[in-house]
C-alpha positions in Angstrom: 81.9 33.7 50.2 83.3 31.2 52.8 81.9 30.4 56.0 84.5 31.4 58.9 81.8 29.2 61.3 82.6 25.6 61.8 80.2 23.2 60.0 78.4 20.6 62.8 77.9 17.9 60.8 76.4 15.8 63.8 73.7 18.3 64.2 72.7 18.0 60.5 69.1 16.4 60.2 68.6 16.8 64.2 65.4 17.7 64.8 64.3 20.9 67.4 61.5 21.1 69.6 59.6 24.4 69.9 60.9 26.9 72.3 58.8 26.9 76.0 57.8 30.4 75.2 55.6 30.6 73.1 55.3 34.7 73.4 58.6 34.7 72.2 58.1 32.3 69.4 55.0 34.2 68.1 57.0 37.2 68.6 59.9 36.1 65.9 57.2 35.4 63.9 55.8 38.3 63.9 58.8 40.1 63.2 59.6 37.8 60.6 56.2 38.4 58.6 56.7 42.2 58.6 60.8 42.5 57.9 60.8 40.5 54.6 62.7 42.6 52.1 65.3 44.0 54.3 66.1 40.7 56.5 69.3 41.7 58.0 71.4 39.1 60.6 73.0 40.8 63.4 76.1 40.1 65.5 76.2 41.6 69.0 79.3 43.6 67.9 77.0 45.1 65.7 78.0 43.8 62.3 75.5 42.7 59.7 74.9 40.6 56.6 72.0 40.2 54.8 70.0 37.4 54.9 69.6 35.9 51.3 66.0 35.1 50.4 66.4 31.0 50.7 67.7 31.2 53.8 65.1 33.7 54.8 62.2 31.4 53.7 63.6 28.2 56.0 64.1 30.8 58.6 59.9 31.5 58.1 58.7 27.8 57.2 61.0 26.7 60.7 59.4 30.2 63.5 56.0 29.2 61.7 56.1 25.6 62.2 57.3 26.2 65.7 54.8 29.1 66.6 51.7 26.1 65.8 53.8 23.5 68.4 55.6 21.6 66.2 59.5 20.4 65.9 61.5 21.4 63.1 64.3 19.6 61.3 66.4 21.2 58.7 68.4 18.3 56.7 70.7 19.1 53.8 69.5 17.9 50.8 72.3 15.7 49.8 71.6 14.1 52.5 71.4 10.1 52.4 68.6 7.9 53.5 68.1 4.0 54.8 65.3 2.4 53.1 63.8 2.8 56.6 64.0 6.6 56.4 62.8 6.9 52.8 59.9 4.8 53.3 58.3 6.7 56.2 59.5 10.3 54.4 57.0 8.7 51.8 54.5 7.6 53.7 54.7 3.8 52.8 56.1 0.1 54.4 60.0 -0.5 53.7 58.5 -3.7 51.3 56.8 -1.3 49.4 59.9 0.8 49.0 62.5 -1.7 48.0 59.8 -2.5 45.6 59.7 0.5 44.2 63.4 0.3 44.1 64.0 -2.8 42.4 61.1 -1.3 40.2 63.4 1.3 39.3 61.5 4.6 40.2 63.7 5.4 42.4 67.6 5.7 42.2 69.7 4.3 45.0 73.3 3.3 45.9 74.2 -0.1 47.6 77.5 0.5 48.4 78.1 -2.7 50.7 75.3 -4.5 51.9 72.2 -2.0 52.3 70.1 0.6 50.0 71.1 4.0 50.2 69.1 6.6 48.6 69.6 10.3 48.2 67.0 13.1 49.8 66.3 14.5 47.0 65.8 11.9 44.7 63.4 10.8 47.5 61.8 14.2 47.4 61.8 14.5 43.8 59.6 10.8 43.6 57.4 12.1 46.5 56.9 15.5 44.0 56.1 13.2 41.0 53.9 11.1 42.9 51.8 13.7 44.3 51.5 15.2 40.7 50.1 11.7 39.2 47.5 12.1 42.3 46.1 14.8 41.8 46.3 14.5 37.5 44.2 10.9 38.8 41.7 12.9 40.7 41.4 15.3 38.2 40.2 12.7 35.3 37.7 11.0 38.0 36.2 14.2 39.2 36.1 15.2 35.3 34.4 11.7 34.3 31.8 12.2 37.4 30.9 15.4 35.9 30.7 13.7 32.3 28.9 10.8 33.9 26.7 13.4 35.9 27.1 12.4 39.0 27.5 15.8 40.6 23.9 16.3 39.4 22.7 15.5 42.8 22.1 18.3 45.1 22.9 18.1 49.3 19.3 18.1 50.2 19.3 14.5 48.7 21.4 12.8 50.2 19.5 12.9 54.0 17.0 10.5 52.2 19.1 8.5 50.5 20.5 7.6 53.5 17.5 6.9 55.4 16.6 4.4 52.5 14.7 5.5 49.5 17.2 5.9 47.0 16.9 9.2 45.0 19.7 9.7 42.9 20.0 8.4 39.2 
């Protein structure tokens, strides 16, 4: 299926502030939560298409987000990204980026002069990083366990605290 509607390729990645009303916003959402399997779109000459699950879910993720006061921006995920944009989407300095770049954990382009990376190799390293977290904390809450350090209860800690140690 084409799209007959133009493509605004200066509005991709532009980000939208919550609607002023915020009846109206929680009333989307609403409607949203209890019209999931039979998601229709509706033209005012009264044709229809169905709205295809993906597009649903964004549609969701974007009236929820803006129903709790937040801005929403939808970017296509072959979009590219300066180093400047890829290092805050991952929470870290530009240094620390190109690092990780010249490192090699993450792909990019230099077609002239600057990085360019791709969105969703960015999100894919974000993915991978978050998974070697959570695997880390995993194996330190597991050896705190084996070393019984969770052996301490809450009513211990008030004195420990104050000064006379009780754990051990």
């Amino acid at each position: 299926m084409t799209s007959t509607l133009p493509i605004d390729d200066q509005r991709a990645g532009e980000t939208v502030m919550p609607p002023r009303d915020a009846v109206q916003v929680e009333a989307v959402t609403q409607f949203l939560a209890t019209h999931q399997d039979q998601a229709r779109l509706t033209a005012p000459d009264g044709t229809s298409a169905p709205i295809p699950a993906e597009i649903f879910d964004v549609l969701v993720s974007a009236a929820s987000a803006m129903a709790k006061g937040a801005a929403v921006t939808v970017a296509p995920v072959s979009m590219r990204l300066t180093t400047s944009q890829a290092a805050e989407m991952l929470g870290v300095s530009r240094p620390t980026l190109v690092r990780l770049l010249e490192d090699g954990e993450i792909p990019y382009d230099r077609p002239r002069r600057h990085r360019v990376l791709r969105l969703d190799d960015v999100l894919a390293f974000r993915k991978k990083r978050r998974a070697e977290q959570r695997a880390l904390l995993a194996e330190a809450t597991r050896q705190a366990v084996a070393d019984g350090l969770y052996e301490d209860s809450a009513d211990d800690y008030p004195q420990a605290l104050a000064g006379g140690e009780v754990f051990g």
